[in-house]
N, C-alpha and C positions, 0 to 999 in steps of 0.2 A: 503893586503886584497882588492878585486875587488869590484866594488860597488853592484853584488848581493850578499854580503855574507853582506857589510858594511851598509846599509840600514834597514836590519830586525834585524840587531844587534843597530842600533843606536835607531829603536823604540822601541825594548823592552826594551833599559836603560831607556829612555825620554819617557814613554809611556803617559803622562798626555800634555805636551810639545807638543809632537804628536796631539792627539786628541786636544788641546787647537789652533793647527794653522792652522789642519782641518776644524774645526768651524768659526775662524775668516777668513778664504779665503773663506767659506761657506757664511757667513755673509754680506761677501761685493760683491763677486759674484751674489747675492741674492737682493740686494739694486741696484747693476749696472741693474740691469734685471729687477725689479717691476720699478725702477726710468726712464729707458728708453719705457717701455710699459704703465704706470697709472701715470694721471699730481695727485701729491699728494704733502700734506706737509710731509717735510721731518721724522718730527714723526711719520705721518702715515703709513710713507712707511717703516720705520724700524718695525713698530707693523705687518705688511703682509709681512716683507722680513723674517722673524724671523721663520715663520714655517717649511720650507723647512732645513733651518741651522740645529734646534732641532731635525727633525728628523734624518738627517744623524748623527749626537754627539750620538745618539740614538741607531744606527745600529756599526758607529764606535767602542762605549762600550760593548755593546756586541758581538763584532766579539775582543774586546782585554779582555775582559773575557774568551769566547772562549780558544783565543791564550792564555790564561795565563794556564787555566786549562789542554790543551793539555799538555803543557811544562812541566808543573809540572806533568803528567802522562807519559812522556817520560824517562824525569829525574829518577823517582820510576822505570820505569822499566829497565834503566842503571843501577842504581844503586846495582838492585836486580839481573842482570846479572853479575857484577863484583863483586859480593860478593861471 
């Protein structure tokens, strides 16, 4: 298996896994970036770095909502062809 087949197969087994270390690179990408532009305490800056992160968890769940619901409409219409 090549790595485009082995990729979209390893996030729909891990799909929380996924989105959980989207977030967290989201997170501190988001801290390196408000931390080198605003002199802030460091609470402060995770309370303003924290927006950007939730929205993309935001866009990621519903694009693997999405993807789940296609699947399973794919699936139903294999199914319904090999029957």
């Amino acid at each position: 298996m090549d790595t485009v087949e082995w990729i979209p197969s390893w996030v729909s087994t891990h799909k929380l896994t996924s989105i959980g270390a989207i977030w967290a690179s989201a997170i501190g990408a988001s801290m390196a970036y408000t931390g080198s532009r605003i002199a802030l305490k460091p609470s402060l800056r995770l309370i303003h770095a924290r927006d950007a992160p939730q929205a993309l968890t935001l866009a990621v769940l519903s694009g693997a909502a999405a993807y789940h619901y296609y699947d399973k409409s794919c699936r139903k219409q294999e199914e319904a062809a090999s029957a």
